[in-house]
N, C-alpha and C positions, 0 to 999 in steps of 0.2 A: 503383300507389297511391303519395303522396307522404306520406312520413313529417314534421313539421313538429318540430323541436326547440326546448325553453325554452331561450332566452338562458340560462338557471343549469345548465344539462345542458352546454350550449358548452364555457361559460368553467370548469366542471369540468372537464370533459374538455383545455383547453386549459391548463390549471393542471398536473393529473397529464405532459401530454405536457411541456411545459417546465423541469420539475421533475424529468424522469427521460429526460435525453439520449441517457441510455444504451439505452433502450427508442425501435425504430421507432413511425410512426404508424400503420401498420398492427397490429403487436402492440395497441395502445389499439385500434384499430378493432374487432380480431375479439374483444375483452376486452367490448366495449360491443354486441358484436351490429349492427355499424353499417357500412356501404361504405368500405374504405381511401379512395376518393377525395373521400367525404364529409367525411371528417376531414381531409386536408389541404387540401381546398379553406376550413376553418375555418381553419386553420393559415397559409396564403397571405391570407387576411383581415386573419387579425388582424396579420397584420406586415404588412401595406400601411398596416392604419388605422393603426396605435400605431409602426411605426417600427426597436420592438426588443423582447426578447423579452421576457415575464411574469417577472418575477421576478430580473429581474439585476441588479438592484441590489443583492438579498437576499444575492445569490452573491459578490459582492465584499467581505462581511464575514462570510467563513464561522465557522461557530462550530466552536470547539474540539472535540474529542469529547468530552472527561470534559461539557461543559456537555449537549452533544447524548444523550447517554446519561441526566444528570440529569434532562434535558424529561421523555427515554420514562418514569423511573420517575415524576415526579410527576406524568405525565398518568396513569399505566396505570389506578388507581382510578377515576378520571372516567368520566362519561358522556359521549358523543357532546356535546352542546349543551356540557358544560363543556367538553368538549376545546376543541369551535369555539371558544369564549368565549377560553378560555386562549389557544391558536393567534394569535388576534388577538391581545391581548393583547401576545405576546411580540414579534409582526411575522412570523412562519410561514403557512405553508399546513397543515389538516391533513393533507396528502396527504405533505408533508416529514414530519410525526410518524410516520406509519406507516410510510416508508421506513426514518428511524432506528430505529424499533422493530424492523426486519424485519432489517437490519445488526446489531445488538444482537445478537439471535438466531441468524444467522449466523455471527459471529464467537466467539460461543459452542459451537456444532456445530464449527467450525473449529479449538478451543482444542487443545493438544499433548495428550494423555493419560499416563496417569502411567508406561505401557510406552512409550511414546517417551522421554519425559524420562531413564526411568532406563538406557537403551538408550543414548542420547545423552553422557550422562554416563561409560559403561563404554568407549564409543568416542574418548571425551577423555582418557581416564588412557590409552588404547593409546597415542594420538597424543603426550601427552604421555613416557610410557616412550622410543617411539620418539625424539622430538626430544632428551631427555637423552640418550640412547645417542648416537645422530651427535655430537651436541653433543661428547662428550667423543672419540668420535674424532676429531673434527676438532681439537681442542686436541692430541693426542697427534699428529695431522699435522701442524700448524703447529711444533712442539716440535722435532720429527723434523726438516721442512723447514730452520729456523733452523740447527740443529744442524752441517746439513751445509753450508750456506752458510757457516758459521765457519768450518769445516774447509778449505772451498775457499779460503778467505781466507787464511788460515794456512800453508798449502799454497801460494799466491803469495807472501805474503810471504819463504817458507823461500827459495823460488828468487831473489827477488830480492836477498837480503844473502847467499846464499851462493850462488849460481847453480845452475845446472844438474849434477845428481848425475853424475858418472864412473864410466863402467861397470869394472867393477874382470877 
């Protein structure tokens, strides 16, 4: 049996695959219930007809994150039809909004917790203590060092305005 797909199922599914590099087209394929070769065979199409890929133009003026972040919170309220509305609008896919909304989120689960931080902090006063310590020994070695290089100085000069000591 031959499944037939809407041109608007396609160019979705071609949209999410070029939008998200990072993800095979098989992952999209088995995601959509659909033959990996079915879908790159879309994929091989569409870059014979069009040349280059969905959306690269978009990518060459990537947006900031603090802007990218702003999107997710002023779409979160929305409905689907205002999101699309908005989406357009802005020049996105919604398939880009829900990725930044999914990062968002991620990078929030990601965030340091407050036993890290204060963990991290008790390990910089160690480091800290530690590099004052060296620190001033090394000043008490360099001190030390000079010291005695004057002495050796001193020590040549004696020999040379009065020569070499006579053993008595």
């Amino acid at each position: 049996m031959i499944t037939v797909y809407s041109q608007e199922f396609k160019e979705s599914m071609l949209q999410k695959i070029f939008f998200n590099p990072d993800q095979s087209v098989v992952s999209f394929a088995r995601e959509a219930n659909i033959p990996g070769s079915t879908v790159a065979t879309w994929v091989r199409n569409y870059k014979k007809k069009n040349g280059k890929l969905m959306g690269q133009e978009k990518r060459k003026n990537l947006w900031p994150a603090e802007k990218m972040f702003e999107t997710v919170v002023i779409a979160a309220p929305m409905s689907e039809a205002e999101k699309s509305e908005y989406c357009r609008k802005q020049g996105i896919y919604p398939v880009q909004l829900k990725k930044w909304k999914e990062d968002c989120i991620a990078g929030c689960r990601n965030a340091p917790d407050k036993k890290y931080i204060k963990e991290a902090k008790e390990k910089e006063k160690i480091y800290k203590k530690k590099t004052m310590a060296l620190e001033k020994e090394l000043r008490r070695k360099e001190k030390a060092l000079a010291e005695t290089a004057a002495l050796l100085v001193l020590k040549k000069k004696v020999r040379e305005n009065w020569g070499e000591p006579e053993d008595e």
